[in-house]
C-alpha positions as CSV (number, residue, x, y, z in Angstrom):
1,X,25.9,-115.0,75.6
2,X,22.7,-114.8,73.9
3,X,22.6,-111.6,73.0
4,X,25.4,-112.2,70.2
5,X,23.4,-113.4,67.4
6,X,21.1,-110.2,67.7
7,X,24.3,-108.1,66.8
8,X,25.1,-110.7,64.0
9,X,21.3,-110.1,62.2
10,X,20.9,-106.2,62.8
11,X,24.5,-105.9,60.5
12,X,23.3,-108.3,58.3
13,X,19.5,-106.6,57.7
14,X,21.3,-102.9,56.9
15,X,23.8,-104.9,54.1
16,X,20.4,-106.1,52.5
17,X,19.1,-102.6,52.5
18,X,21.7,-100.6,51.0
19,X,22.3,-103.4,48.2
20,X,18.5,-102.9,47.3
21,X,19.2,-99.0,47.1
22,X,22.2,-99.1,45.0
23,X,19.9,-101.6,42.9
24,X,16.9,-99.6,42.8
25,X,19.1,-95.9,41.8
26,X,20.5,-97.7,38.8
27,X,17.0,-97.9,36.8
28,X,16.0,-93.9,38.0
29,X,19.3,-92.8,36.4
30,X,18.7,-94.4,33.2
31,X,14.8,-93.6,33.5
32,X,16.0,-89.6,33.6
33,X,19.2,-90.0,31.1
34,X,16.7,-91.0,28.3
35,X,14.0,-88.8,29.5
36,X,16.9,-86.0,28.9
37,X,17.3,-87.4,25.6
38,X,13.9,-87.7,24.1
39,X,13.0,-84.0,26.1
40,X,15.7,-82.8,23.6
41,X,14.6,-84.7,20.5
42,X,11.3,-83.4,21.1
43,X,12.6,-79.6,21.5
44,X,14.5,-80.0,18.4
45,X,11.4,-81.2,16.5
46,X,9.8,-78.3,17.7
47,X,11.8,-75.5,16.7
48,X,12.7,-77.7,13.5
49,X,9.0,-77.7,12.8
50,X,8.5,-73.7,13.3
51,X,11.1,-72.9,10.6
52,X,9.5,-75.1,8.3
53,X,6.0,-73.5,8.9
54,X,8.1,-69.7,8.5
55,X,9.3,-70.9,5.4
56,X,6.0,-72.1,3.9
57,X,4.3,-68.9,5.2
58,X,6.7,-67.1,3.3
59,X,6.3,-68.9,-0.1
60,X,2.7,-68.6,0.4
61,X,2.5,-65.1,0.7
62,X,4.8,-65.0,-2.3
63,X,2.6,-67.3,-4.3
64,X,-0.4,-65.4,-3.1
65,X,1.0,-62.0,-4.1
66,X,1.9,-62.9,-7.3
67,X,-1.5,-65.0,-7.9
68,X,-3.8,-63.0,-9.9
69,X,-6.1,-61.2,-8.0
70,X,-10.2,-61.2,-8.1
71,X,-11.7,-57.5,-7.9
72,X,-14.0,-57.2,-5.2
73,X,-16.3,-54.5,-5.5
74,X,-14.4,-52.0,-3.7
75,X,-11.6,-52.4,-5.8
76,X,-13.9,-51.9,-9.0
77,X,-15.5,-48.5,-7.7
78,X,-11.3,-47.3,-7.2
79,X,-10.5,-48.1,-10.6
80,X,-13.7,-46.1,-11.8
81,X,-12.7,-43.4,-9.2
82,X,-9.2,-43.0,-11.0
83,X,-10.6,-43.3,-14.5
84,X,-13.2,-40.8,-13.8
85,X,-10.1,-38.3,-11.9
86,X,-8.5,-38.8,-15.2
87,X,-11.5,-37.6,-17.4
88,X,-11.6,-34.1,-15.2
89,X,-7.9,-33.9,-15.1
90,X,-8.3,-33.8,-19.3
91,X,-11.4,-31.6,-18.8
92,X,-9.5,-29.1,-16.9
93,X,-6.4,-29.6,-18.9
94,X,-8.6,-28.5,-22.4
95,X,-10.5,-25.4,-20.3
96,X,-7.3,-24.3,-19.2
97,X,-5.9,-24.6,-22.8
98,X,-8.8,-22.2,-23.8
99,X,-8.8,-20.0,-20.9
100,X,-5.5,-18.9,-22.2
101,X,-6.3,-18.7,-25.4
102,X,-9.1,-16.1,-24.3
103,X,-7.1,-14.2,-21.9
104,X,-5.6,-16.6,-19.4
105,X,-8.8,-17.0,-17.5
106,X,-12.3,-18.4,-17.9
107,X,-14.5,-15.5,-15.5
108,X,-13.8,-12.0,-14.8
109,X,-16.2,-9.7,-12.1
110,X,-17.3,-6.5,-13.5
111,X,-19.2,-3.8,-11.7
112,X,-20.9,-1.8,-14.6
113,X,-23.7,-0.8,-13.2
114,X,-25.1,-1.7,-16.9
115,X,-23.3,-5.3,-16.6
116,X,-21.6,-4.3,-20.0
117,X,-17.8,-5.0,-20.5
118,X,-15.8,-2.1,-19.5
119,X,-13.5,-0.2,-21.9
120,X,-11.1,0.5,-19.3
121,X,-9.5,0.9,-15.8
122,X,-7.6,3.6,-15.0
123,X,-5.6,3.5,-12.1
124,X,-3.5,7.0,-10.6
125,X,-0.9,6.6,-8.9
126,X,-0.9,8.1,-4.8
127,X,1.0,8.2,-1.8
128,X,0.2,9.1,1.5
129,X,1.4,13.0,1.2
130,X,-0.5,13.4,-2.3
131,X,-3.6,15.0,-0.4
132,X,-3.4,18.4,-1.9
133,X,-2.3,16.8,-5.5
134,X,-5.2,14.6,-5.7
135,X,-7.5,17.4,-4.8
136,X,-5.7,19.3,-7.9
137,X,-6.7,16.0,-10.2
138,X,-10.3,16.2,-9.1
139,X,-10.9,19.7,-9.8
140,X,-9.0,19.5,-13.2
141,X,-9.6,16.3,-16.0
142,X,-10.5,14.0,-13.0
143,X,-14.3,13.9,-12.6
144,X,-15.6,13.4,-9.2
145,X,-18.9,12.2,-7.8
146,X,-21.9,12.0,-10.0
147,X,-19.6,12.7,-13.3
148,X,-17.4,10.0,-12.1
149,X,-20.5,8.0,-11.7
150,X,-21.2,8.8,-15.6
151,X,-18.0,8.2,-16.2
152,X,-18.0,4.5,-15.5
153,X,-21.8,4.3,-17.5
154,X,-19.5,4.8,-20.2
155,X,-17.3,2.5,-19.5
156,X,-13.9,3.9,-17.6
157,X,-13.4,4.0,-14.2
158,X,-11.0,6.1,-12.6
159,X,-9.3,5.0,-9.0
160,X,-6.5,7.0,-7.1
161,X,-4.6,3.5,-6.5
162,X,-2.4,3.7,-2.8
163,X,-1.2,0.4,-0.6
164,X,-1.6,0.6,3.6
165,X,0.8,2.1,5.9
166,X,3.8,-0.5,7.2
167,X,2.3,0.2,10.9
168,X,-1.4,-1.2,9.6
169,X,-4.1,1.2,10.6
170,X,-2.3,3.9,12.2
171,X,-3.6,7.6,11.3
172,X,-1.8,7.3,8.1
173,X,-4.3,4.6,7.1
174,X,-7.3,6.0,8.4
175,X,-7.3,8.9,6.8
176,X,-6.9,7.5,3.3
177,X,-10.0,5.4,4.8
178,X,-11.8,8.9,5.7
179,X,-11.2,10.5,2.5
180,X,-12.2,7.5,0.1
181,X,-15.6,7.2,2.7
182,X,-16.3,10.6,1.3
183,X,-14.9,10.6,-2.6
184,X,-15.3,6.4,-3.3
185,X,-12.6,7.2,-5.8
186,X,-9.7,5.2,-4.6
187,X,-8.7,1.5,-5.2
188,X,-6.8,0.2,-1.9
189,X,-4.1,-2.4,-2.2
190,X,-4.5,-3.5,1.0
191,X,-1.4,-6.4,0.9
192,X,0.1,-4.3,-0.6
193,X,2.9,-2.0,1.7
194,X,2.6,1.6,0.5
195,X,6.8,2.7,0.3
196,X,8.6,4.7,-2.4
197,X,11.4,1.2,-2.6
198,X,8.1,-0.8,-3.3
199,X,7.0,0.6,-6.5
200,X,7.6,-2.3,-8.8
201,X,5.8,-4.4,-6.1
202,X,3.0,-1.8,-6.6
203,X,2.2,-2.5,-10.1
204,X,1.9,-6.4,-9.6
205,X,-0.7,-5.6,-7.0
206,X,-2.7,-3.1,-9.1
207,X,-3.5,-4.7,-12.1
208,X,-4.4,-7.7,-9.9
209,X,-6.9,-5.9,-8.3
210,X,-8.0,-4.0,-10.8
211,X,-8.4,-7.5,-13.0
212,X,-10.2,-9.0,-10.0
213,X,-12.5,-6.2,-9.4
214,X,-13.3,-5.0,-13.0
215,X,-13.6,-7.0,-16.7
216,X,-12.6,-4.2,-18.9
217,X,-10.9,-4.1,-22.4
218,X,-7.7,-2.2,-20.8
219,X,-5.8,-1.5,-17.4
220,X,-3.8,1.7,-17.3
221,X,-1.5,2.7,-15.1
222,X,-0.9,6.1,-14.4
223,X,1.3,7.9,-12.2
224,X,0.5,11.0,-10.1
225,X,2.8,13.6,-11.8
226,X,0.7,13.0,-15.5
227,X,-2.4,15.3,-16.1
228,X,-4.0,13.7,-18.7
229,X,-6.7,14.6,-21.8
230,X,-9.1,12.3,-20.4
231,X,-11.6,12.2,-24.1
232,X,-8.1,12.0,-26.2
233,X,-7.1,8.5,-23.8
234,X,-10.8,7.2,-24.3
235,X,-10.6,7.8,-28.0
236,X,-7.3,6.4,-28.5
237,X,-8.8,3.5,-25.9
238,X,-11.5,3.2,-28.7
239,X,-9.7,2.8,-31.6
240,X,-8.0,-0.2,-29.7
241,X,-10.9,-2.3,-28.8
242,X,-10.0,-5.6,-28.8
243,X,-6.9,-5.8,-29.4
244,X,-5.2,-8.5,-27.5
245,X,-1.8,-8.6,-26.3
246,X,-1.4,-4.7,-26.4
247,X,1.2,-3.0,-24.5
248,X,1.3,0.2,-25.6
249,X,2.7,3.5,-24.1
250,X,6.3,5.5,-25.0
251,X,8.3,2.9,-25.7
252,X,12.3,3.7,-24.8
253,X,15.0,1.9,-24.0
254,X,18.5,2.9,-22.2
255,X,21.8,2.3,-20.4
256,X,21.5,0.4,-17.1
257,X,23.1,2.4,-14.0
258,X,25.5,0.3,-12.5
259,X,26.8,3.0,-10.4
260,X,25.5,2.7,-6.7
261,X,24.1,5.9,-5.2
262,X,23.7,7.0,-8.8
263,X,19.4,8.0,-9.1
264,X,18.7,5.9,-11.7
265,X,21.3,2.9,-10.0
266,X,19.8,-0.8,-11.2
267,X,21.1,-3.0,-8.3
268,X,20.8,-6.2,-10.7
269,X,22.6,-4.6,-13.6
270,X,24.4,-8.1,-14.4
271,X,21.5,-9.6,-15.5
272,X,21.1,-6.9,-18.7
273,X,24.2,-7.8,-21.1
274,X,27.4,-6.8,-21.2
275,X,26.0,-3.8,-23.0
276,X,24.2,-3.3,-20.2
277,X,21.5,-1.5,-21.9
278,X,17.9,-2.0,-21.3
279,X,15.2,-4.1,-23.6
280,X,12.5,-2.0,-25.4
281,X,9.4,-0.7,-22.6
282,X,6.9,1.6,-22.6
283,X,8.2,4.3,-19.9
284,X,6.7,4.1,-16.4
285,X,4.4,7.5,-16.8
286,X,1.7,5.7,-18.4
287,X,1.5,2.1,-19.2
288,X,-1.7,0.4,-20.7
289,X,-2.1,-3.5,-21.0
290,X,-5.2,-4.8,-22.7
291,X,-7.2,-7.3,-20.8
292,X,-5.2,-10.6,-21.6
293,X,-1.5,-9.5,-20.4
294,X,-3.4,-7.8,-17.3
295,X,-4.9,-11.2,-16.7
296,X,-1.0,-13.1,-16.8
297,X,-0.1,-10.4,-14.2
298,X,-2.8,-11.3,-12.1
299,X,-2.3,-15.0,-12.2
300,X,1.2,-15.0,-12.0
301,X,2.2,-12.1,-10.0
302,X,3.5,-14.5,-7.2
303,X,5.9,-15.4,-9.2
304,X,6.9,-12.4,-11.6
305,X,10.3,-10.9,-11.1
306,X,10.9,-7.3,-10.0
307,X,13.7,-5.1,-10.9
308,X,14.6,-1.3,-9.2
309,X,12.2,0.5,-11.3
310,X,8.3,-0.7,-12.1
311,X,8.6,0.6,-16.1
312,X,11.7,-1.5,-16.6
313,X,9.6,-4.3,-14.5
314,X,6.8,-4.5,-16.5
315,X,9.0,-4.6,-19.5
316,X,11.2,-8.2,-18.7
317,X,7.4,-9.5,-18.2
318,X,6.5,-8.3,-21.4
319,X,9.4,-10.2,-23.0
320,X,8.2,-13.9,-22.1
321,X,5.0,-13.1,-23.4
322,X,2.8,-13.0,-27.4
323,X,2.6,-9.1,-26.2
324,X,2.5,-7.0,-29.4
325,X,4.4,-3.7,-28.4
326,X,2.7,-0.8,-29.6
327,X,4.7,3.1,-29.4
328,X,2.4,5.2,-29.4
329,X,4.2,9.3,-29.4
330,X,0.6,10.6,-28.2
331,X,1.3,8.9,-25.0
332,X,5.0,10.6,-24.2
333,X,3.9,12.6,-22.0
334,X,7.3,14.7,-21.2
335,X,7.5,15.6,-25.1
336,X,6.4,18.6,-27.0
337,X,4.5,17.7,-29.2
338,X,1.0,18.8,-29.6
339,X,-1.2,16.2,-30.5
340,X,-1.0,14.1,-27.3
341,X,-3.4,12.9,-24.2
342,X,-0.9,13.6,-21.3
343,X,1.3,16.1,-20.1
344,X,3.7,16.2,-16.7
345,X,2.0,17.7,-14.1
């Protein structure tokens, strides 16, 4: 009987309890809803903010930009820099304007052994097989040795004028090296690919060379089937002296072969007319170019046009030039007249 009213209070103390629970859960609920609430205000405010502070960094940099600007020091010595770049560029601009007017270039090297201006350069065609035909030249109007020596105190050097072999120093090319060791009368092309197809190619590379190596009044090209009256070209040389823009030689002119296989067959025959018939040029025996239109050859020859045959080559560069076109019979060598300076060998 007495131990009732302990039952009674243990059931009443565990109804106080979970009363003050369910009270005391109520507050933490609200407590986190509005701690939810101002977690997101203050997130928003936050991301708000950074796209107002992208936004004014980008009309500052706009305003800044467009803001004139202070030179510092540095930016003064780049505008100098350019002005100064500008002042050459007009320099060069009026030296080149002059160069041209005097020949296309400013400096040539000569080798006179008297440092005097040479009256002329002339270079004789050779191949590889012309052995026996050069010794022919030396013993006949070429001079060799010490009268070539005196040759060039007067003022004309002579050079057998040959390219290297396509397989570069084979025997082909060292005996051309042996035999100028012993003569010193040959001018060697050496970029230049010795080949009977590469003719026209040839003549870019020797008045190049012969420009580059020696400042002389004319450059004459001669090929290797010409004997020539070596006083009668020096006097006719003379009476030249300079005069600029001189090409002079047989001048000719002719049909263009359009028919391959034919000897004479010009693979670009389109490009001459419907007449196809060639423009006026001094035939490819002997060609002679005072200094100036030597010098245009030299500076331009990367970019001078080549045709089948190296007279009719010469010729088209000739045409886009002040070249004043001189036919002169003495130098026809295949005619029968007397009064000439070459004959076909």
């Amino acid at each position: 009987m007495e131990s009732l009213p302990t039952t009674v209070s243990g059931k009443s103390d565990r109804r106080g309890r979970s009363s003050k629970s369910q009270n005391t859960s109520k507050p933490s609920l609200i407590l986190a809803f509005f701690s939810c609430l101002a977690w997101l205000y203050v997130a928003g405010r936050l991301w708000q903010d950074a796209q107002y502070r992208a936004a004014l960094n980008t009309v500052l940099k706009m305003n800044y930009d467009q803001r004139p600007k202070v030179l510092t020091v540095e930016d003064k010595l780049v505008v100098l820099g350019c002005k100064d770049l500008e002042r050459r560029i007009v320099e060069t601009e009026m030296e080149l304007a002059q160069a041209k007017s005097q020949g296309y270039l400013k400096k040539q090297k000569s080798v006179s052994s008297s440092g005097k201006k040479m009256l002329a350069v002339i270079g004789v065609y050779t191949g590889f097989g012309s052995h026996l035909k050069r010794n022919k030249f030396r013993g006949s109007w070429m001079p060799r040795d010490d009268a070539l020596k005196k040759l060039e105190e007067r003022g004309v050097v002579i050079r057998f004028v040959i390219g290297r072999s396509a397989n570069r120093g084979d025997s082909l090319d060292r005996k051309i090296d042996e035999e100028n060791r012993a003569t010193k009368d040959f001018l060697i092309l050496e970029n230049h690919e010795e080949a009977q197809e590469e003719l026209p190619k040839k003549v870019k590379f020797f008045y190049s060379a012969a420009v580059q190596n020696w400042d002389a009044e004319f450059y004459v090209k001669v090929d290797d089937n010409v004997d020539l009256d070596l006083e009668g070209m020096i006097a006719l040389l003379e009476s030249r002296r300079s005069q600029d823009g001189a090409y002079i030689g047989c001048m000719k002119s002719g049909d263009v072969i359009t028919e391959e296989g034919s000897q004479w067959y010009e693979p670009e025959w389109w490009k001459f007319g419907d007449d196809k018939s060639y423009f006026r040029h001094a035939t490819g025996s002997l060609v002679i170019l005072s200094k100036n239109l030597a010098q245009y050859v030299n500076i331009n020859s990367g970019l001078l046009k080549t045709y089948a045959f190296d007279d009719t080559t010469i010729g088209s560069w000739m045409i886009g030039v002040q070249a004043t076109y001189i036919d002169d019979n003495r130098l026809c060598c295949s005619s029968t007249r007397q009064e000439k300076v070459c004959s076909m060998a």
